[in-house]
LOMIGU-13059 format. One record per atom (N, C-alpha, C, O): residue in three letters; atom name; x, y, z. Coordinates in Angstrom, 1 decimal, decimal comma. Example, Ala and Ser with C-alpha at 12.3 -4.5 7.8 and 13.67 -1.06 7.14 Angstrom:
<atoms>
ALA:N:13,2:-5,7:7,8;
ALA:CA:12,3:-4,5:7,8;
ALA:C:13,2:-3,3:7,8;
ALA:O:14,2:-3,3:8,5;
SER:N:12,8:-2,2:7,1;
SER:CA:13,7:-1,1:7,1;
SER:C:12,9:0,0:7,9;
SER:O:13,4:1,1:8,0;
</atoms>
This chain:
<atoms>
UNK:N:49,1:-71,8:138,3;
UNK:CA:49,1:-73,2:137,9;
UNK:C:50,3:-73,9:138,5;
UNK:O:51,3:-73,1:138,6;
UNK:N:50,4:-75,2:138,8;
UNK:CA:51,0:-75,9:139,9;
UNK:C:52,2:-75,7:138,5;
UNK:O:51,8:-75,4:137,4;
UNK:N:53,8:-75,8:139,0;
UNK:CA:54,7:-76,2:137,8;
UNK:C:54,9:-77,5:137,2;
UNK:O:55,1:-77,8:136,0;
UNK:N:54,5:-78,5:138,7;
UNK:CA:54,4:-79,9:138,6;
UNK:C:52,9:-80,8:137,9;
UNK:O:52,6:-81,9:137,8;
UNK:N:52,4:-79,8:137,6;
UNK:CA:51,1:-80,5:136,8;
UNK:C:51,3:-80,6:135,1;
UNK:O:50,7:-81,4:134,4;
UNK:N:52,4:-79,5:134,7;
UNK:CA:52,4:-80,8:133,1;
UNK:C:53,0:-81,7:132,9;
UNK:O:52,6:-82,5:132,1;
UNK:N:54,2:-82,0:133,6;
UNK:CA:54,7:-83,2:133,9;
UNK:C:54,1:-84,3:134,2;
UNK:O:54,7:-85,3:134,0;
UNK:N:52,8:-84,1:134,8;
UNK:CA:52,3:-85,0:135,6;
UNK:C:51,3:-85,8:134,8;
UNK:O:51,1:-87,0:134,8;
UNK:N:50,6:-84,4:133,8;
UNK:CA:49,9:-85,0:132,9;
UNK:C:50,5:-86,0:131,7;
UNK:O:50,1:-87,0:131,1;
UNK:N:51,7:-85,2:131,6;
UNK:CA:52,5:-85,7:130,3;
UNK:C:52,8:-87,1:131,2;
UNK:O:54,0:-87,2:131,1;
UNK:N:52,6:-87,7:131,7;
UNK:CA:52,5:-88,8:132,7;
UNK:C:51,7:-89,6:132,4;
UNK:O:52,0:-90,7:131,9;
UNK:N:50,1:-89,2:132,6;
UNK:CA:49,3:-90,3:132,4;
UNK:C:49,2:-90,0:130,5;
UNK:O:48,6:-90,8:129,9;
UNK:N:49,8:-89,0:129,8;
UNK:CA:49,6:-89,3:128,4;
UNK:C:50,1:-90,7:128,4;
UNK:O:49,5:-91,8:128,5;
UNK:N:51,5:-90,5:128,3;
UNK:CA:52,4:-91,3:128,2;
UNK:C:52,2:-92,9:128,9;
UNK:O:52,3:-94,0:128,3;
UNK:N:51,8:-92,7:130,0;
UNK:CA:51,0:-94,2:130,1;
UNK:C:49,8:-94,5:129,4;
UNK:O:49,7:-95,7:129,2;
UNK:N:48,8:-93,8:128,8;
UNK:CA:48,2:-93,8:127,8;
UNK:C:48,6:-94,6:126,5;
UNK:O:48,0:-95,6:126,1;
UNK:N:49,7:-94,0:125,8;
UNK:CA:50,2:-94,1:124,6;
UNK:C:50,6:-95,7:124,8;
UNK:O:50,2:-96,6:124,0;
UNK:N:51,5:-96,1:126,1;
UNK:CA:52,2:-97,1:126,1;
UNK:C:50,9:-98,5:126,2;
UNK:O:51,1:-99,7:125,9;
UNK:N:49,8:-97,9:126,8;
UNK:CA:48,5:-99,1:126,7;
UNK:C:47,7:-99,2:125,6;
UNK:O:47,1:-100,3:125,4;
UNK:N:47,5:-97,9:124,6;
UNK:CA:46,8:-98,1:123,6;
UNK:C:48,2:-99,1:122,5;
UNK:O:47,8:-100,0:121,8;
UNK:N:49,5:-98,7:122,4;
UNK:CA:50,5:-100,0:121,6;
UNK:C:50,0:-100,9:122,2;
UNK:O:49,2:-101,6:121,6;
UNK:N:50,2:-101,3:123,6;
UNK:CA:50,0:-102,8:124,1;
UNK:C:49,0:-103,4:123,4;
UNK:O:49,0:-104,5:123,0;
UNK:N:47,7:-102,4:123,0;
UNK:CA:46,6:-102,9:122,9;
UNK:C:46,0:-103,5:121,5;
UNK:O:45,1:-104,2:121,2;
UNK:N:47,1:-102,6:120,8;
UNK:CA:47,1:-102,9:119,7;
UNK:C:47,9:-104,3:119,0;
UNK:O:47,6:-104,8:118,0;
UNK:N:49,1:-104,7:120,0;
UNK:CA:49,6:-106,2:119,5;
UNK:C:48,9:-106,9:120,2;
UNK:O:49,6:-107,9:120,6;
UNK:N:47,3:-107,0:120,8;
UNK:CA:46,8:-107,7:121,0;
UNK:C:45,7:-108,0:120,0;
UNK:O:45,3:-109,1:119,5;
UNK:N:45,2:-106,7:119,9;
UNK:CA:44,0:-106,8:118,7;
UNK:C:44,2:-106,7:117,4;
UNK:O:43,3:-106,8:116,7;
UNK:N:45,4:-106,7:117,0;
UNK:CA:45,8:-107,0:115,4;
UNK:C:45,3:-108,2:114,8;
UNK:O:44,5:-108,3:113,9;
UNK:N:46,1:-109,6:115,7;
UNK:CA:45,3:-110,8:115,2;
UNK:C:44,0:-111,1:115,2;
UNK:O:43,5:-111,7:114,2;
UNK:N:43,1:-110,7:116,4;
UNK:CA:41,9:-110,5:116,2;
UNK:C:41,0:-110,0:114,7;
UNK:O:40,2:-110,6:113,9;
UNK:N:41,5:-109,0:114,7;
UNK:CA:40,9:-107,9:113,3;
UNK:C:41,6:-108,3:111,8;
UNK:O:40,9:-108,1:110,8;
UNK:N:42,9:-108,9:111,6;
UNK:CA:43,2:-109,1:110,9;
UNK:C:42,5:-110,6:109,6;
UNK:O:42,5:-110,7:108,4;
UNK:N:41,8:-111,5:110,6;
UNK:CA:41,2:-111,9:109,6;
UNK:C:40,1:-111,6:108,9;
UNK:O:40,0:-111,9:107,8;
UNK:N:39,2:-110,8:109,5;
UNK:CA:38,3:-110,0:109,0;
UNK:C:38,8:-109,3:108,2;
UNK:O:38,1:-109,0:107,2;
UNK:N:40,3:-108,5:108,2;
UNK:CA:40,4:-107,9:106,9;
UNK:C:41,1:-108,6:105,8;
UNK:O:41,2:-108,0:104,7;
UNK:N:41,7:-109,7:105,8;
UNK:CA:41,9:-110,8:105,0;
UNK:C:40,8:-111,1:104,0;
UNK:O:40,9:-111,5:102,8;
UNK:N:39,6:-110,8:104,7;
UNK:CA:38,0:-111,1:103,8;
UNK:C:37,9:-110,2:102,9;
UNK:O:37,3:-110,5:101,9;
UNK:N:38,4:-109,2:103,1;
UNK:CA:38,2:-108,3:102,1;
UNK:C:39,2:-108,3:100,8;
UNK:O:40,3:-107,7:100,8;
UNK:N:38,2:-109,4:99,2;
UNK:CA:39,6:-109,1:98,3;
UNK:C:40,0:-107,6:98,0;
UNK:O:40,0:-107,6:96,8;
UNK:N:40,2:-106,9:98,3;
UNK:CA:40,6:-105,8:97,8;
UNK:C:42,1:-105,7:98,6;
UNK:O:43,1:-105,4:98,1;
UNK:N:41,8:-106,0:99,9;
UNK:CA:43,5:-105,8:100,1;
UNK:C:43,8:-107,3:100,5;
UNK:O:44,0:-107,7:101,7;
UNK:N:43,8:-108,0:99,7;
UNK:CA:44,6:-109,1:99,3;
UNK:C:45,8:-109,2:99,6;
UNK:O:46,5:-109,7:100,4;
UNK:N:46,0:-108,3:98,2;
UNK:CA:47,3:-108,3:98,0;
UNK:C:48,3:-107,7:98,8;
UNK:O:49,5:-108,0:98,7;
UNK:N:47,8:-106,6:99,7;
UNK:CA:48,7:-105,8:100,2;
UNK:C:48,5:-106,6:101,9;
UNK:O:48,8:-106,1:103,0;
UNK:N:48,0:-108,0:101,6;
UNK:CA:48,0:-108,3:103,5;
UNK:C:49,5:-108,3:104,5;
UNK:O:49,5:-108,0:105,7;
UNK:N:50,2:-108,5:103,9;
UNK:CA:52,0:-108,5:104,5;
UNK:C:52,1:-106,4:105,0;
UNK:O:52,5:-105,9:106,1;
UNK:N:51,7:-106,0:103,9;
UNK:CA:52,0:-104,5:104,3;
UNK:C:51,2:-104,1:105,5;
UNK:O:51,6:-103,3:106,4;
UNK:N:50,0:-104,5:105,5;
UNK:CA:49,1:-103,9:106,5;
UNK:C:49,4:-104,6:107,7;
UNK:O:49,0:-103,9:108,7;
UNK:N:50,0:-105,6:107,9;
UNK:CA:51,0:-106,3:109,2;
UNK:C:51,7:-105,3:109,7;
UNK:O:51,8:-105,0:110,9;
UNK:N:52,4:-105,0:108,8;
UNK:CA:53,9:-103,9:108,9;
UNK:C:53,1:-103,1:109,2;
UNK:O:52,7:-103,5:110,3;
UNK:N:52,6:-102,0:108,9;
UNK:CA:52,0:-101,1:109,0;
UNK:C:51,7:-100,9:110,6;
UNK:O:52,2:-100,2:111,5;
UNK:N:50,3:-101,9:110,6;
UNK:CA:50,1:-101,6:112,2;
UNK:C:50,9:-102,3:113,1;
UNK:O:50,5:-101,8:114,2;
UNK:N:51,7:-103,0:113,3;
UNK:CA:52,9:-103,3:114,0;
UNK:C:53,9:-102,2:114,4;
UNK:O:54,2:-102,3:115,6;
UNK:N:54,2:-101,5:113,9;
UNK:CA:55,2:-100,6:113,5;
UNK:C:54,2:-99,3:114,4;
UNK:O:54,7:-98,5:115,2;
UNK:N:53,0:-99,1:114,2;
UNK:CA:51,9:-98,4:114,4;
UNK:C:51,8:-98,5:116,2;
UNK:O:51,7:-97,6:117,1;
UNK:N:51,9:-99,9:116,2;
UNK:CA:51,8:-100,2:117,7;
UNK:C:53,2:-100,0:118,2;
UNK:O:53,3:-99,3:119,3;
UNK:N:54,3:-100,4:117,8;
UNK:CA:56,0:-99,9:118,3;
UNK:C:56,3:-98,3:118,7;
UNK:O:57,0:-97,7:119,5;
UNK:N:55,4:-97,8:117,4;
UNK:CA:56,0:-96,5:117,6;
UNK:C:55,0:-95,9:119,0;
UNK:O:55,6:-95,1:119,7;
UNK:N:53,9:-96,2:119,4;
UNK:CA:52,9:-96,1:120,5;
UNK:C:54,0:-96,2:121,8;
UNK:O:54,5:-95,2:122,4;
UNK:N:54,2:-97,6:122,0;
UNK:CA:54,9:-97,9:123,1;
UNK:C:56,2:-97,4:123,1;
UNK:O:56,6:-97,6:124,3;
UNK:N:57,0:-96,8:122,5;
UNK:CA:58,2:-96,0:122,3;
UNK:C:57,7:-95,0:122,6;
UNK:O:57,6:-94,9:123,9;
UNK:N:57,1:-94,1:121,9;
UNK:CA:57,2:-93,0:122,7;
UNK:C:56,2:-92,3:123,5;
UNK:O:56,1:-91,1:123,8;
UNK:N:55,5:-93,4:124,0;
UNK:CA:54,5:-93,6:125,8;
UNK:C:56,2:-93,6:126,5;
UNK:O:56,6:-92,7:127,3;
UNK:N:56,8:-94,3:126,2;
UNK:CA:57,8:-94,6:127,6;
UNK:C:59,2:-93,4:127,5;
UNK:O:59,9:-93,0:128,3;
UNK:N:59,0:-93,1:126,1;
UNK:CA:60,2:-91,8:126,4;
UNK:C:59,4:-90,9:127,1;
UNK:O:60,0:-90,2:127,9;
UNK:N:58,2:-90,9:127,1;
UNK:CA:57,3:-89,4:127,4;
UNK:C:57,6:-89,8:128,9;
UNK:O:58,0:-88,9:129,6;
UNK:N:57,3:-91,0:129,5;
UNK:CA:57,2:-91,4:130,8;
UNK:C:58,6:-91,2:131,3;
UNK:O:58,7:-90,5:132,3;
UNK:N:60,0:-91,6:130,6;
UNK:CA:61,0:-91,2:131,1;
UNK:C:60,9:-90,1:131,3;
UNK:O:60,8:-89,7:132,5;
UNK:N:61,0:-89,2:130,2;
UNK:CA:61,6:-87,6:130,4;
UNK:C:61,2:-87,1:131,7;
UNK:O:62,0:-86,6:132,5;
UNK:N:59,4:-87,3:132,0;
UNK:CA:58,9:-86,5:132,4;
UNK:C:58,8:-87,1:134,2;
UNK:O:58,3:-86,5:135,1;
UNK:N:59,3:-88,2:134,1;
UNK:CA:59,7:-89,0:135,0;
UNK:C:61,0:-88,0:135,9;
UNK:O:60,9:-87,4:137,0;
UNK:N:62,1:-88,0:134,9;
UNK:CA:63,0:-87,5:135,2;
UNK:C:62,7:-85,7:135,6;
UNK:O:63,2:-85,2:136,7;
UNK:N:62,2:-85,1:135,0;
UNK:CA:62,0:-83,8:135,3;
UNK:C:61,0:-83,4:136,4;
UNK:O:60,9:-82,3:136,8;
UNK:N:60,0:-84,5:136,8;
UNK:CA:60,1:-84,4:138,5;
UNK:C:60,5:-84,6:139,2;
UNK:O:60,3:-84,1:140,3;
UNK:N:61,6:-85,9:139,0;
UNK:CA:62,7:-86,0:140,2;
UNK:C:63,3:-84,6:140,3;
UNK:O:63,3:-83,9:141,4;
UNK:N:63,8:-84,1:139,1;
UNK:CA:64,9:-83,0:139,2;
UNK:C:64,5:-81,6:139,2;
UNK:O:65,2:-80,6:139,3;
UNK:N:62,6:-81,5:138,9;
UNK:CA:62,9:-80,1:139,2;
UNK:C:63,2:-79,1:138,0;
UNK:O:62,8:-78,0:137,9;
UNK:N:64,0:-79,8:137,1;
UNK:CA:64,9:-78,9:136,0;
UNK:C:63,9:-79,5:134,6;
UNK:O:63,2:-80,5:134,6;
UNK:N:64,0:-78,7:133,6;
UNK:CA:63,2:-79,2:132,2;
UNK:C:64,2:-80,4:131,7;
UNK:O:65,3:-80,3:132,2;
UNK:N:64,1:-81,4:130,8;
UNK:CA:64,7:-81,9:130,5;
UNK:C:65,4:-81,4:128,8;
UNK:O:64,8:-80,5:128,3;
UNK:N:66,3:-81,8:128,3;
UNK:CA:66,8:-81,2:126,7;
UNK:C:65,7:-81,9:126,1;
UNK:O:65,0:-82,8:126,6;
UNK:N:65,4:-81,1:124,6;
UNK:CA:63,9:-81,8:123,8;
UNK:C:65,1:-82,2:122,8;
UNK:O:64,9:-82,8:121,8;
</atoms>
């Protein structure tokens, strides 16, 4: 097996990760009034904001660390520190 192919994969994860966040601070406003409809989480509508917000940050954070590291450990060849 090539050395340079988990890197590579950990590559398109990581671009993965960073388009499913994007994708998600697009489609929150969408979906969110539909779940406004629902009294049941009424009360908790502020939290469920937070929630997938934070849901989508943490996506795009660590799509682009994954993209750094593994970025870097094909330039160099060497594993990078975990």
């Amino acid at each position: 097996m090539d050395d340079n192919l988990r890197p590579k994969l950990q590559l398109v994860w990581g671009v993965l990760l960073v388009l499913a966040g994007g994708g998600m601070f697009f489609r929150i406003p969408q979906v969110m009034p539909q779940i406004k409809q629902i009294e049941y989480f009424a009360a908790v509508i502020p939290f469920i904001y937070f929630c997938m917000y934070f849901v989508a940050v943490f996506l795009i954070a660590g799509g682009a660390r994954k993209l750094y590291l593994n970025t870097k450990r094909l330039k160099s060849d060497t594993p990078p520190k975990r």
